[in-house]
C-alpha positions as CSV (number, residue, x, y, z in Angstrom):
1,X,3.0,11.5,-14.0
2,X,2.1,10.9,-10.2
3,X,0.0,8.7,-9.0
4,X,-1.7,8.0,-5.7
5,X,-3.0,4.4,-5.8
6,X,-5.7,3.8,-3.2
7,X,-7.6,0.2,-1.8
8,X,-8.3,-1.4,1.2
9,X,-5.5,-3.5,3.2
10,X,-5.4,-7.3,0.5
11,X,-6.8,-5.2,-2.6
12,X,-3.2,-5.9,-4.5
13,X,-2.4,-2.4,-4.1
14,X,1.7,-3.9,-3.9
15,X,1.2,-6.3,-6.9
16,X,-0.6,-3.6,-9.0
17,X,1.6,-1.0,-8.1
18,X,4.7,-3.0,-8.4
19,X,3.4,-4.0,-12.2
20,X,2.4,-0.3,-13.5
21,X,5.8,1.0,-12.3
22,X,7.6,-1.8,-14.2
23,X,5.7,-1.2,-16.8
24,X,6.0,3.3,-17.0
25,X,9.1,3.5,-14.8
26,X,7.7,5.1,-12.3
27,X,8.9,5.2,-8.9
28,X,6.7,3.4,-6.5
29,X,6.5,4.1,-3.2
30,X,5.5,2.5,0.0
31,X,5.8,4.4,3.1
32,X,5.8,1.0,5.1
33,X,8.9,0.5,2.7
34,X,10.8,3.6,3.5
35,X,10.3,3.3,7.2
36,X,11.8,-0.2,7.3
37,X,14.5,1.1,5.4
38,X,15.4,4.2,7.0
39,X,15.5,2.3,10.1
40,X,17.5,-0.2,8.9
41,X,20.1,2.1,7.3
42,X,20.0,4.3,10.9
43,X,19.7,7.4,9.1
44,X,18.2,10.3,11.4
45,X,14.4,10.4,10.2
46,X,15.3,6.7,10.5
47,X,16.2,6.6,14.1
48,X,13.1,9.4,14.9
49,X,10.9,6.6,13.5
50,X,12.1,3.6,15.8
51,X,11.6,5.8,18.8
52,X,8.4,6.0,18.7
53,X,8.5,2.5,17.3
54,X,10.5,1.4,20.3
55,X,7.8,3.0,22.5
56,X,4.6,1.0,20.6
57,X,4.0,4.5,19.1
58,X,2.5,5.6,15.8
59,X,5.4,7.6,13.9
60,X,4.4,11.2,13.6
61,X,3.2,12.6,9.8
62,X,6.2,14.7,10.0
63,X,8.5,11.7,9.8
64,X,6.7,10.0,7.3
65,X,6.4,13.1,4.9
66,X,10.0,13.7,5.4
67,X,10.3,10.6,4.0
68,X,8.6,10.9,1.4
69,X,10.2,14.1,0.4
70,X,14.2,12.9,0.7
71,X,12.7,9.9,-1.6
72,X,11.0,12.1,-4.3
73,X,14.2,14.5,-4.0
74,X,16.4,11.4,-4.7
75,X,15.0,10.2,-8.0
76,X,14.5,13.9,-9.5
77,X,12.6,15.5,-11.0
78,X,12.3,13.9,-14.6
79,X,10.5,10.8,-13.2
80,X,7.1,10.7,-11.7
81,X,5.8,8.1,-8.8
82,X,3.0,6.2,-8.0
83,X,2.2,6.3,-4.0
84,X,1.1,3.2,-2.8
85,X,-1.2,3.4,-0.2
86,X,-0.5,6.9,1.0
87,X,-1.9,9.5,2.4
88,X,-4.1,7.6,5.0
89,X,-5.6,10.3,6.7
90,X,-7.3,13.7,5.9
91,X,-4.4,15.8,7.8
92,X,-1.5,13.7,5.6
93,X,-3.4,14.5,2.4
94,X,-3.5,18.0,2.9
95,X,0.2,18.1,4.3
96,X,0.8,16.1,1.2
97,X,-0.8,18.7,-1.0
98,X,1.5,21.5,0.4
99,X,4.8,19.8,0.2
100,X,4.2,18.8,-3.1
101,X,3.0,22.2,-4.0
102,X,6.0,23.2,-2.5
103,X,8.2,20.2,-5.4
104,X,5.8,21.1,-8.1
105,X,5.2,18.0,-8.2
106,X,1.4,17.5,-8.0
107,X,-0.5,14.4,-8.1
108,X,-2.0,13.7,-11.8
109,X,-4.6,10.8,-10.5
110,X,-5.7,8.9,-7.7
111,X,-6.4,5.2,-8.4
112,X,-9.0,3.6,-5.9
113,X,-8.6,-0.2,-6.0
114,X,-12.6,-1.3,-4.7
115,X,-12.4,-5.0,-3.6
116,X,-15.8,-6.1,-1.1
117,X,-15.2,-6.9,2.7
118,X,-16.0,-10.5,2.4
119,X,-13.1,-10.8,-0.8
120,X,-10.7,-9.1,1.5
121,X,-11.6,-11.4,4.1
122,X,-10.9,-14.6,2.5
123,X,-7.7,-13.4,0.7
124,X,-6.5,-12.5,3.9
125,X,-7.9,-14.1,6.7
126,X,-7.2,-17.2,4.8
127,X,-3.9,-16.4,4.6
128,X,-0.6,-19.0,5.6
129,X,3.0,-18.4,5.3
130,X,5.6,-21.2,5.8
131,X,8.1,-20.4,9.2
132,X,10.8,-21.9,7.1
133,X,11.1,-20.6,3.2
134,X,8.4,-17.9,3.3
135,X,5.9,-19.6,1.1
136,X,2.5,-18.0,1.2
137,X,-0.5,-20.1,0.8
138,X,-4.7,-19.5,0.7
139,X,-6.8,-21.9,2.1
140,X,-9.4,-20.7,0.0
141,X,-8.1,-19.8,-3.4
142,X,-4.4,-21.5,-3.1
143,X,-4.4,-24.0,-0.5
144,X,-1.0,-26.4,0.6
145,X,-1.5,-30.2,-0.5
146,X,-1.5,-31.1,3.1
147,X,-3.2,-28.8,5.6
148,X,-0.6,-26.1,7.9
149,X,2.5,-27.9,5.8
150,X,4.7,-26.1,3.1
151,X,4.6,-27.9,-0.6
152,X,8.0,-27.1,-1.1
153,X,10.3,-27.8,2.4
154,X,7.7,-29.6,4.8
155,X,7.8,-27.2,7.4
156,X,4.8,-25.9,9.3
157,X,2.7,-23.1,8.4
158,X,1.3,-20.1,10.4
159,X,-0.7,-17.3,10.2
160,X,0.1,-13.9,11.1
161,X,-1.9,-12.0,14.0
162,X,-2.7,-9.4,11.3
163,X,-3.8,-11.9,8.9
164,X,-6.5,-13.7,11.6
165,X,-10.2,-12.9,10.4
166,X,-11.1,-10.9,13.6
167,X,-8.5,-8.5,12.9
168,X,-8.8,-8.4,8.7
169,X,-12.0,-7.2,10.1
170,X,-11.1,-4.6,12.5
171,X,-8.7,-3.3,9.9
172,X,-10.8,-2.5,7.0
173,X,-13.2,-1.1,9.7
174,X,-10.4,1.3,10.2
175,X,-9.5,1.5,6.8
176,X,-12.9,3.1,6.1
177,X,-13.1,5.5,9.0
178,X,-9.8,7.0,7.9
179,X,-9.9,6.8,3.7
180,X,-13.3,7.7,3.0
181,X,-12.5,11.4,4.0
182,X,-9.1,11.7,1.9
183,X,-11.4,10.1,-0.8
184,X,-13.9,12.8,-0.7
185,X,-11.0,15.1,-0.6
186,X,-9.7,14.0,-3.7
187,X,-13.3,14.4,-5.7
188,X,-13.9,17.9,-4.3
189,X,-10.6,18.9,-5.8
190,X,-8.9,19.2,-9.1
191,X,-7.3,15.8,-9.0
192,X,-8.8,12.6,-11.5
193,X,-10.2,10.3,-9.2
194,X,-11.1,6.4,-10.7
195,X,-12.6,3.5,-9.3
196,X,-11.8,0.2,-10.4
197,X,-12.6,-2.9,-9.3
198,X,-9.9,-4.9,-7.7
199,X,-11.6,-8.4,-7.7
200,X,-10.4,-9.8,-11.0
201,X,-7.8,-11.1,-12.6
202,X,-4.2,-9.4,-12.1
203,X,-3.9,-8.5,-15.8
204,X,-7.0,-7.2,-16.1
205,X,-7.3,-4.7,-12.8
206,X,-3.9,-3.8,-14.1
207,X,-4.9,-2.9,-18.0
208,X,-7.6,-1.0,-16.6
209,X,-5.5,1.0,-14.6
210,X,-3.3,1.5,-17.7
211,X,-6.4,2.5,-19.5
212,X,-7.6,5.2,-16.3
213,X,-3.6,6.5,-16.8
214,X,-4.1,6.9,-21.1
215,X,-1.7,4.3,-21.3
């Protein structure tokens, strides 16, 4: 089984992802994963990335697809993947399609995580992470005893540029421009696609998406 599982920037595509592939043994993979790793490690699709890093660039499809591919080549054939989060765009879904084709390895469903704007929003423009121990915090749904301090070492809290309510913003604007195309994609092909809503309880979005799977 492969899986492409789909949602907006804070719809718990990570957590859910994290919990199915515990739960099947499926390999889950996050491109953002892979590039920090293959930079990290120095390997050459590694050091192609951090060039254009370097430079304030976006890394090319190519690299990220070759990524993709070493990974999937890596853990065989015999186990199936869930994609977290990937393809983005309409030219790295139909890339996708072709080196996959080229695996056999197609994708058996694509799992679209729908959480609102204003949800997104709150779970991550309200957003706070401790400088110190790494604690992460909500204002809204999991707030610190005292406000801007960690509970557990005292030591200020901040909030990361990406996490700041102008930007959530600006990224889901984004996020829509570029997904609803791949999503349309999907539908007009042979692929499942299913919805499900994202704003509920962990357990729940994740039986669900069991359920979608025949699980």
């Amino acid at each position: 089984m492969n899986v492409i599982l789909f949602g907006p920037p804070g719809a718990g595509k990570g957590t859910q992802g994290d919990l199915l592939a515990a739960s099947t043994g499926l390999r889950k993979i996050s491109t953002g994963d892979l590039l920090r790793e293959a930079v990290r490690d120095g390997t050459p699709l590694g050091q192609e990335a951090k060039r254009y890093m370097d430079a304030g660039e976006l890394v090319p499809d190519q690299v990220i697809l070759g990524l993709v591919k070493e990974t999937l080549a890596a853990i065989g054939n015999e186990k199936g993947f869930i994609l977290d989060g990937f393809p983005r765009t309409l030219p790295q879904a139909r890339a996708l399609d072709v080196m996959l084709a080229e695996l056999k390895r197609p994708i058996s469903a694509v799992l679209m995580l729908d959480v609102d704007d204003d949800s997104i929003v709150k779970r991550l423009g309200g957003r706070w992470s401790c400088q110190q121990c790494g604690a992460v915090y909500n204002q809204f749904s999991d707030p610190p005893k005292k406000p801007a301090v960690c509970d557990k070492c005292g030591y200020g809290l901040v909030q990361r540029k990406d996490d700041e309510p102008a930007t959530v913003q600006r990224r889901l604007d984004v996020y829509r421009q570029q997904t609803a195309p791949v999503l349309e994609y999907y539908r007009k092909g042979v692929t499942p696609v299913h919805t499900i809503s994202g704003d509920r309880p962990i357990d729940d979005v994740q039986f669900d998406l069991r359920r979608m799977l025949g699980l």
